[in-house]
N, C-alpha and C positions, 0 to 999 in steps of 0.2 A: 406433574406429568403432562406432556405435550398432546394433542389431541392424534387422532389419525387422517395423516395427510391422503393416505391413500382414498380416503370414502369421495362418493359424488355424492350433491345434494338435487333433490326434483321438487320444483315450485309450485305448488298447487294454487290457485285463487279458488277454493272453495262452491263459491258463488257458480262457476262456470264447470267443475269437472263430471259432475255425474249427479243426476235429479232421480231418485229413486220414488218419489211419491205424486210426481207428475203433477205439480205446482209449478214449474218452472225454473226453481232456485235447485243447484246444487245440493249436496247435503255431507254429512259425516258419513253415511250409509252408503252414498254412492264412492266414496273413498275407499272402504273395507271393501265392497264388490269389485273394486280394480288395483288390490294390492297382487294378485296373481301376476297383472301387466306390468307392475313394477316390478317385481323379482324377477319379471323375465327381462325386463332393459336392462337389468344391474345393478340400482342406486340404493345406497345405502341407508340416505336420510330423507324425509319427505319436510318441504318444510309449507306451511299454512299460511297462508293469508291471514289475520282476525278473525274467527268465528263467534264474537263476545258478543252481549248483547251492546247494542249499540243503537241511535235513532239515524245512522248509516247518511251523517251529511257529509261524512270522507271516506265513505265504502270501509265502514269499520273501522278507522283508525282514531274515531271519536266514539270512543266507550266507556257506558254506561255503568256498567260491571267487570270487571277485573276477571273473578273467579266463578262464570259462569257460563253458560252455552245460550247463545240465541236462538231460541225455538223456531227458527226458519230455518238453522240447518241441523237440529236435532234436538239430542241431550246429551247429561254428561254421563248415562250407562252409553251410549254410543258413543261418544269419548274416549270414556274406558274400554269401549270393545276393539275399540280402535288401534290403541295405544298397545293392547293384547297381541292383537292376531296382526300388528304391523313386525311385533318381534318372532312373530310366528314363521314371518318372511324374512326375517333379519334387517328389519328395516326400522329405523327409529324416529321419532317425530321430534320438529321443530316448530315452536311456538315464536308468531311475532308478540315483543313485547313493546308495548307504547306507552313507554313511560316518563316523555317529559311532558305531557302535557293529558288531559281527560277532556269526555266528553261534559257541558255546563249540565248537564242533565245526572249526574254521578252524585250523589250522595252526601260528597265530600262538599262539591261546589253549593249543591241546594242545601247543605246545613250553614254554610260559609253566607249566603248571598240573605239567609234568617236572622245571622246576626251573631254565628255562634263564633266567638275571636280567636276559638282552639282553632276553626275549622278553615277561618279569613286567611291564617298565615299559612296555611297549605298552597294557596297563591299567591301571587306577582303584583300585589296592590302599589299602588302609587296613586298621591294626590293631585300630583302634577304629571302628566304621559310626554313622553322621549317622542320625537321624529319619524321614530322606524316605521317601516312600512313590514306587513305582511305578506309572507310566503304567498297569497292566494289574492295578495290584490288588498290596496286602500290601507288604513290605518292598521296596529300592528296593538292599539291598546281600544279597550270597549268598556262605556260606564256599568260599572259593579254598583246594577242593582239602582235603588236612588240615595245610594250612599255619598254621593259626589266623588266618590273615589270610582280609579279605573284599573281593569285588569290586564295580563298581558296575554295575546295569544297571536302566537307566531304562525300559526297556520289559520285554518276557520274562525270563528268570531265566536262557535260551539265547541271552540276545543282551547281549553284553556290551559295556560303552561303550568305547573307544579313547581313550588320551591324546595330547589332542592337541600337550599341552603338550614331548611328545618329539619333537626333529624328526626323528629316524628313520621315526616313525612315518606323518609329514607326508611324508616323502621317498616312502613305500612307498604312502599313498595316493594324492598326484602320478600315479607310475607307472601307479594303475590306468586314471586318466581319461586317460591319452594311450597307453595301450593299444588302448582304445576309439576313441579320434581319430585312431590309425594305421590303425586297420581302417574309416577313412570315416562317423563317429559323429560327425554336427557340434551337437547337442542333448544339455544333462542337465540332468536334474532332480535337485535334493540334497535327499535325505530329511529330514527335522527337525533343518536345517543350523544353524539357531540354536542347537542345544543343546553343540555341538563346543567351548565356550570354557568349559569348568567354574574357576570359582576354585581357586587353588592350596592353600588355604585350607579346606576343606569343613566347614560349622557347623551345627550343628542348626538348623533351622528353624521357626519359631513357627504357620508354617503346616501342618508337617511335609510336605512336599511339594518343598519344595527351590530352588522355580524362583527365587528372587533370586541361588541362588548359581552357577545354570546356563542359565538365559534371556535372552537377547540382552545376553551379558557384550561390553564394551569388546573383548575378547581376540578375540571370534569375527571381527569386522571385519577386525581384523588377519591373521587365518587366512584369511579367504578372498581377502585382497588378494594373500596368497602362491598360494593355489590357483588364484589370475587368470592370475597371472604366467608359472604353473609351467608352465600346463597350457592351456585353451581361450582364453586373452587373447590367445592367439599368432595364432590366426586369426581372419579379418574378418569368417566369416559362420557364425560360433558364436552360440548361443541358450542362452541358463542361465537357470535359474526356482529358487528355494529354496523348501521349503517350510517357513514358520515356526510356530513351535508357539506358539500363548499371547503372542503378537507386539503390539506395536502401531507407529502408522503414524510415528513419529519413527524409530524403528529400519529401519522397511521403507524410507521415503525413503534412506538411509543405504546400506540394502544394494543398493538398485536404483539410486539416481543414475548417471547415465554417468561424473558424476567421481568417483564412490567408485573405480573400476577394481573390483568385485564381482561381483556377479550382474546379468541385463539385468532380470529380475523377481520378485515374492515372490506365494505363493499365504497367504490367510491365510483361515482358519474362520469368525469371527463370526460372520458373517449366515446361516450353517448350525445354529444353537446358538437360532434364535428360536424352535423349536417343541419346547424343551429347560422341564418344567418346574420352574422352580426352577434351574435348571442344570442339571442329572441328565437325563441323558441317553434312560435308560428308563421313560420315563414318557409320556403321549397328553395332549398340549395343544396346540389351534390352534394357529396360526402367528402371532405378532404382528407385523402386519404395520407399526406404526408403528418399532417397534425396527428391524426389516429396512430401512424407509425410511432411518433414521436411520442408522444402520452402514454403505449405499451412499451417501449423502450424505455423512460425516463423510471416510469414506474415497476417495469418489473425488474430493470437493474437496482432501482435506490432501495425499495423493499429486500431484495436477496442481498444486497452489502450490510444491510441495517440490521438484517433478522426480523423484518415485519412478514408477516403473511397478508396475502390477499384474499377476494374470493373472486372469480373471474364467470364473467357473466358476458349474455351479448341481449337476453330478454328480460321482460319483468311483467307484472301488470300495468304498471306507470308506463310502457314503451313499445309504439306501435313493433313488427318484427322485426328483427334486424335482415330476415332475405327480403324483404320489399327495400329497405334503408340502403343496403348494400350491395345487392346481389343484381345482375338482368334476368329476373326468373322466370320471363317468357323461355328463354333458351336454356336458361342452367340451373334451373334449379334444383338438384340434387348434386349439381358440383360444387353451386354455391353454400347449401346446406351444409357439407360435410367438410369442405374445406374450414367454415367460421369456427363449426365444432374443434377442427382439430388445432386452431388456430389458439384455443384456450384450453383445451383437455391436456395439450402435452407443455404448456407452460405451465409456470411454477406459480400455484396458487391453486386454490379450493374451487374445483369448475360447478356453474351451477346451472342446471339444464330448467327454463319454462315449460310448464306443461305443452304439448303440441308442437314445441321444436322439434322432439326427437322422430316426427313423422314429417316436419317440413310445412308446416300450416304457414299458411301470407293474411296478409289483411284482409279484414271482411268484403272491400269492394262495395261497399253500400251503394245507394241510390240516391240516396235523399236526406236530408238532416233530423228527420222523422226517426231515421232507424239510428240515431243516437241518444244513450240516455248520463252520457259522463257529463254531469254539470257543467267542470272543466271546460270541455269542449263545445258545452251548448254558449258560454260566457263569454270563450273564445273568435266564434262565431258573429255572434253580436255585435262585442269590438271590432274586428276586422271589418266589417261592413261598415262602422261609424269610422272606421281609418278611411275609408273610398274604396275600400275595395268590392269590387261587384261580387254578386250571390256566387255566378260561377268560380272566379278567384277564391276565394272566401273559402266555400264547399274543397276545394281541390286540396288547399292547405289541412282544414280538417281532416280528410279523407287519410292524407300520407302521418300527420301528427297526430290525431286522438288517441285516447288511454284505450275507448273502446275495441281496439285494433286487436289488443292482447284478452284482451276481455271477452272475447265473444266465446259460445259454446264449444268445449274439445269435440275434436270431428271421432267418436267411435267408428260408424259404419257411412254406407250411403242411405238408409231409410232416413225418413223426415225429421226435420230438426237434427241433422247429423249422432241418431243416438244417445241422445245426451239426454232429453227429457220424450215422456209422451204426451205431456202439454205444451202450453204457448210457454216460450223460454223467456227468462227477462231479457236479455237482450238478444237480437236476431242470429241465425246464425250464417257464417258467411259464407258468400258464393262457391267456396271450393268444394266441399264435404260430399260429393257423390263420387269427386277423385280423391283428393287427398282426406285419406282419415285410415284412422288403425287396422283395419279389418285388410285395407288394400297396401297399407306398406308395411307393412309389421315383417315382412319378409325381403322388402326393398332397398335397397340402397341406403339408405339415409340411417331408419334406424338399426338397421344389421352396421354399421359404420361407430352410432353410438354405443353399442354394445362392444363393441373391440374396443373401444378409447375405453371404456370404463373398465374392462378387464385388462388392457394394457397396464393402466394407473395402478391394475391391483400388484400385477405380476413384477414391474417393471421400479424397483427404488429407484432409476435416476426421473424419471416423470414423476414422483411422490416428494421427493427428495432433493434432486441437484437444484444447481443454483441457476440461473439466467442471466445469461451474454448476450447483447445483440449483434446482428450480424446482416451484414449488405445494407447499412442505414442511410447508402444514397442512392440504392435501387430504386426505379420511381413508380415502380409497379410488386415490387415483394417486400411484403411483413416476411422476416425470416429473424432466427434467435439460436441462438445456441446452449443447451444442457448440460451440464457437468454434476459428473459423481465418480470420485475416487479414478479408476480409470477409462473412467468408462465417457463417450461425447453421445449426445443427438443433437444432429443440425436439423431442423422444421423450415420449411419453405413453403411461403400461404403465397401463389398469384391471388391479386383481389379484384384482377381483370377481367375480361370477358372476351382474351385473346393472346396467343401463343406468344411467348416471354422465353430469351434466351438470358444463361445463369452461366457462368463459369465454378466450375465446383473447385473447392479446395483441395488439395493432391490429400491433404489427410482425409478427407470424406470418401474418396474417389475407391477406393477397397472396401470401403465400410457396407450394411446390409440395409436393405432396403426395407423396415421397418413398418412402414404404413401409405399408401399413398391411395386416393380415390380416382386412379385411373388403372387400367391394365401398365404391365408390362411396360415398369420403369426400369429403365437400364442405367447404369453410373459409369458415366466418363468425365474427361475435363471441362466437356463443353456440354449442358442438359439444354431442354426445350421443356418450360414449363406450359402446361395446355391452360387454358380458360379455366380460371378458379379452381388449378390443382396444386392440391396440399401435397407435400413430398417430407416425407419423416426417415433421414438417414442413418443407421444407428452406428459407432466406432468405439473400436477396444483397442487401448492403447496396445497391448499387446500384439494384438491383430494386424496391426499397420504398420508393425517395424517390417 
């Protein structure tokens, strides 16, 4: 059975949504206190950040314990009360799962690093280490122990990769995710599930980086046909999304087909990497908006010919906002907000809203390098300045790149600390929160916007459903696509400018109804005016237009 295309997913980072005991940190508790606010946006699925325990050197995603609660953001009766009264709202939870690799501090690694050789081949040992380099900077292998042997770990140096090639190992990962599905977990997310199939074989690399000999190998396919089987395949209204690192859309059709028996979806980067200069990530260059054309058209037509699903996104925690990236949101911000939304809501894939999109939150605006606590960006900072770049340079680039961006406190109200805690918050909260924050748009623009996209999705099979065309792809100023279902068309038309755009409409659109748009009083003729960051959603019934 195919999942339901019709749901939206809401991204919580835990750490940052709601502090109920006035420590500062987020919690489970403050989650269950704002499932009310999520039934009233619409969303179906809530999905989690990490809440495991963890010694939090990658914000959770090096853990400790599998099948447990980290007593910073609760327990697991709050868990369970959770997972309760989220169905109470109709709402169901998603667990990220991080499974190619553990924190060195997990059980597994500290019986492994004693001596125990059950416990040694649960990792990536080698006497002699490969070239590659890691995800997080410098060597990509670390001495195991004083064994003269060394381990493999593709991110942190505390987060060591899992072999998946031992099926014990695969047995004891199993285990976790119907752990989670016995306590009413019908949603996961698998962290950089493409990397789980390393060749048996490990070779230097000419790239020194490694990824041919561990990115989207033949083997991972096979791994997650077992992790289908094992574990969420068993139930009919299971929802899986992978997230693939460095991917491309032959592999992704592959992992999301309904006949692969794999994942229902894959979340993939690219089109976050357009305002990446050179590729390098810390660096201030517009956004190119043709390449971003180009990577939603390549991708959303090869995916709809192939039968892969997507999951379409524009935020995350890893990403500062996409209206500060995209948008001039001195002037537009609420055109620009509701255009990106609609710019993924009514295309074809799984749209997945950040906490605090749906109110329009920007970047923190910090001061100072003081009020960051993302490693990432403190390391980043450092380098840049030993490159020559001055403090001010240096700071500016942090400011628009840090993870802290997305990270900072959900703005509830305008009282102190944006509502979120009534202590010092871990990290600060940003300057907008006496405007932007729930209490003040919850009736505004933005998120009354997202509540129509998401009840559009429900009401609407060709937005759940049809397939995706592009359309005007040498427009030099409109993302525009076209939906098909049976007889039925919608043309989407996203200006991603910050000034009036003239369109010539198709004679078949020019009858058709005018479905959605974030402006007053759009009219349809052959010749339109697109205004500043207006989204224009045209609906057509073959019938209708004879």
């Amino acid at each position: 059975m195919t999942f339901d295309k019709r749901k939206v997913v809401y991204q919580i980072y835990p750490k940052s949504y709601k502090d109920t005991t006035g420590n500062g940190v987020g919690d489970l508790r403050g989650i269950i206190e704002k499932l009310p606010y999520l039934e009233e946006l619409g969303v179906d699925v809530i999905w989690l950040n990490p809440f495991y325990p963890s010694p939090q050197r990658d914000n959770g995603y090096d853990i400790s314990d599998y099948t447990a609660v980290n007593p910073l953001f609760g327990t697991m009766a709050d868990f369970e009360e959770l997972v309760e009264e989220a169905k109470s709202h109709g709402i169901e939870l998603m667990l990220d799962m991080v499974l190619n690799h553990c924190s060195t501090e997990h059980e597994w690694f500290q019986k492994a690093l004693a001596g125990d050789k059950y416990y040694q081949d649960f990792f990536i040992l080698r006497d002699k280490p490969t070239n590659w380099v890691s995800k997080f900077g410098g060597n990509a292998w670390a001495p195991f122990g004083d064994t003269g042997k060394y381990y493999l770990h593709l991110f942190d140096v505390t987060q060591a990769d899992l072999n998946w090639r031992n099926p014990h190992v695969r047995e004891e990962l199993f285990k976790v995710v119907n752990f989670w599905r016995d306590k009413g977990v019908k949603g996961f997310r698998f962290d950089v599930i493409n990397l789980i199939g390393k060749d048996e074989e490990l070779k230097d690399n000419d790239a020194f980086d490694g990824k041919p000999e561990y990115t989207d190998r033949p083997i991972a396919h096979d791994y997650l046909k077992m992790l289908n089987q094992a574990t969420f395949g068993q139930d009919d209204d299971s929802m899986t999304v992978g997230e693939m690192s460095f991917t491309n859309t032959e592999n992704c059709i592959q992992y999301s087909s309904p006949a692969s028996h794999e994942l229902d979806m894959v979340f993939n980067f690219h089109h976050l990497k357009v305002d990446y200069d050179n590729g390098q990530k810390w660096t201030l260059k517009p956004f190119d908006f043709e390449e971003l054309k180009s990577l939603f058209h390549t991708w959303g037509e090869e995916m709809s010919q192939g039968g892969g699903w997507s999951a379409l996104f524009w935020n995350n925690h890893d990403q500062p906002r996409a209206l500060n990236r995209f948008i001039d949101v001195k002037n537009f911000r609420n055109e620009g907000a509701t255009m990106l939304a609609a710019a993924i809501h009514l295309s074809r894939g799984t749209p997945y809203i950040y906490m605090g999109e749906e109110i329009g939150m920007l970047d923190p605006d910090y001061d100072s390098m003081a009020d960051y606590v993302d490693v990432e960006s403190l390391n980043a900072y450092q380098s840049l300045l030993e490159s020559g770049k001055s403090e001010a340079e240096a700071f500016a680039i942090i400011r628009a790149k840090s993870r802290d961006n997305s990270r900072v406190p959900m703005q509830w109200d305008a009282s102190e600390n944006a509502g979120f805690s009534t202590g010092t918050p871990w990290l600060k909260a940003g300057k907008t929160y006496p405007d932007i924050n729930v209490e003040n748009e919850k009736s505004g623009p933005i998120f009354t916007f997202y509540q129509e996209l998401i009840k559009l999705r429900k009401a609407m099979p060709i937005i759940a459903e049809g397939d995706y065309q592009s359309a005007y792809q040498n427009h030099p100023n409109v993302y525009a696509f076209e939906r098909h279902l049976g007889d039925e068309s919608l043309l989407v038309l996203n200006n991603f400018f910050a000034k009036d755009v003239a369109i010539d409409l198709p004679e078949s659109y020019q009858t058709g109804k005018v479905l959605l748009s974030n402006y007053p009083d759009s009219k349809l003729s052959d010749k339109i005016t697109l205004k500043p960051y207006q989204t224009l959603a045209i609906y057509q019934e073959k019938s209708a237009s004879k």
